[in-house]
C-alpha positions as a Markdown table, in Angstrom:
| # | Residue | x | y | z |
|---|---|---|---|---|
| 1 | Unk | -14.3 | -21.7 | 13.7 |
| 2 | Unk | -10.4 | -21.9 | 14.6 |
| 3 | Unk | -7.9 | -21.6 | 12.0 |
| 4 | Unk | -4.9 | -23.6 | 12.1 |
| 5 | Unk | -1.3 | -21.3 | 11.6 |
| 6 | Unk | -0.9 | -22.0 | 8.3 |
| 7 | Unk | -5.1 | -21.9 | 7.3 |
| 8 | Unk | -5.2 | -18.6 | 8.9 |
| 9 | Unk | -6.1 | -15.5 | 6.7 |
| 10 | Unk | -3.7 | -12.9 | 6.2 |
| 11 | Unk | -4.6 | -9.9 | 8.7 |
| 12 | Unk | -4.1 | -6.4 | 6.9 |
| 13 | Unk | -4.3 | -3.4 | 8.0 |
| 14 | Unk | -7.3 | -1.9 | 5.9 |
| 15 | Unk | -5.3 | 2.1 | 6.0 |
| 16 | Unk | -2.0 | 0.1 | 4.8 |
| 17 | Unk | -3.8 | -1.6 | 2.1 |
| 18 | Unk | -5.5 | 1.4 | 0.9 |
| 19 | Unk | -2.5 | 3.4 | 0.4 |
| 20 | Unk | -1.0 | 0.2 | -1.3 |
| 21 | Unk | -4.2 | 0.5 | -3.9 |
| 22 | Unk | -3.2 | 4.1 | -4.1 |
| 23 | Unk | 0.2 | 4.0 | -5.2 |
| 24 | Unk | -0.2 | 1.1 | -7.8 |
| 25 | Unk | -3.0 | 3.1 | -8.9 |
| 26 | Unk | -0.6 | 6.6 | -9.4 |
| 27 | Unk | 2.0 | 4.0 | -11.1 |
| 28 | Unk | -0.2 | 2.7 | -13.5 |
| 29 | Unk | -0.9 | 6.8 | -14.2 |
| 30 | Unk | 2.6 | 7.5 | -14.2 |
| 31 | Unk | 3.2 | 5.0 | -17.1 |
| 32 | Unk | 0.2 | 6.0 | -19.1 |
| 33 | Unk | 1.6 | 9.9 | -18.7 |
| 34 | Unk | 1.6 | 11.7 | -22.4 |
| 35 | Unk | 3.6 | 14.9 | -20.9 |
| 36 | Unk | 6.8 | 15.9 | -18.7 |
| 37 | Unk | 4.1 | 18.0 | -16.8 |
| 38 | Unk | 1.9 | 15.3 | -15.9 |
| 39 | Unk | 4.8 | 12.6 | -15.1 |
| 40 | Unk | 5.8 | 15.5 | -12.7 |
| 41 | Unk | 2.7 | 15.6 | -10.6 |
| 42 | Unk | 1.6 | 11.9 | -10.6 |
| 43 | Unk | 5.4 | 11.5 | -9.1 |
| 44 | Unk | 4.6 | 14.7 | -6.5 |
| 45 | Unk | 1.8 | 12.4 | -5.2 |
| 46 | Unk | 3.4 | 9.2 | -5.1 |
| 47 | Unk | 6.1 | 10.9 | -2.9 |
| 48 | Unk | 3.3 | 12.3 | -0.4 |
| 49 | Unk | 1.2 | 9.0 | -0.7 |
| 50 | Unk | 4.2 | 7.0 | 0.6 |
| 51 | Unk | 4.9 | 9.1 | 3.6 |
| 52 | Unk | 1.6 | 8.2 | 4.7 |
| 53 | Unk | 2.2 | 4.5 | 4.4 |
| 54 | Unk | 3.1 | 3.2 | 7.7 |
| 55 | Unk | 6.0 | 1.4 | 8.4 |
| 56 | Unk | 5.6 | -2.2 | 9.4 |
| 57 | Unk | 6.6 | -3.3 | 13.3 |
| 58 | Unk | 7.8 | -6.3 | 14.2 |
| 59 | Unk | 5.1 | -9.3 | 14.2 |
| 60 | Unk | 4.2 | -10.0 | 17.6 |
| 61 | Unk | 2.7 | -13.0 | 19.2 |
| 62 | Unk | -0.5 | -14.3 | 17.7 |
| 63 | Unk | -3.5 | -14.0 | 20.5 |
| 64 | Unk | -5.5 | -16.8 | 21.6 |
C-alpha cells in the first residue's frame, strides 16, 4: 500500500524518540523533586541525556 504525501506516517528515528521519552520523563521528576539535592541530579541527567540526542539534518528527498 502507497501512501500519498500528506497520508504518509511520520518516520522517527526510534534512538531520537527514546531519548525524547527520556527527558520528558526526568522533567516530570524534576518537578515532582522534594529536595535541592534531588533537583540537582535529575538536572545532571537531563544535561547528559540531551547531549546524546542527535541533532536533526536537513530533510532530504523522499525515496520512491
Amino acid at each position: 500500500m502507497r501512501y500519498g504525501n500528506r497520508d504518509k506516517p511520520e518516520c522517527n528515528s526510534g534512538r531520537a524518540g527514546f531519548v525524547d521519552a527520556r527527558l520528558e520523563a526526568l522533567r516530570r521528576r524534576w518537578e515532582n523533586a522534594t529536595d535541592e539535592r534531588e533537583k540537582t541530579e535529575v538536572s545532571e541527567q537531563i544535561r547528559e541525556w540531551r547531549s546524546f540526542k542527535p541533532e536533526r539534518s536537513a530533510p532530504t528527498g523522499g525515496r520512491r
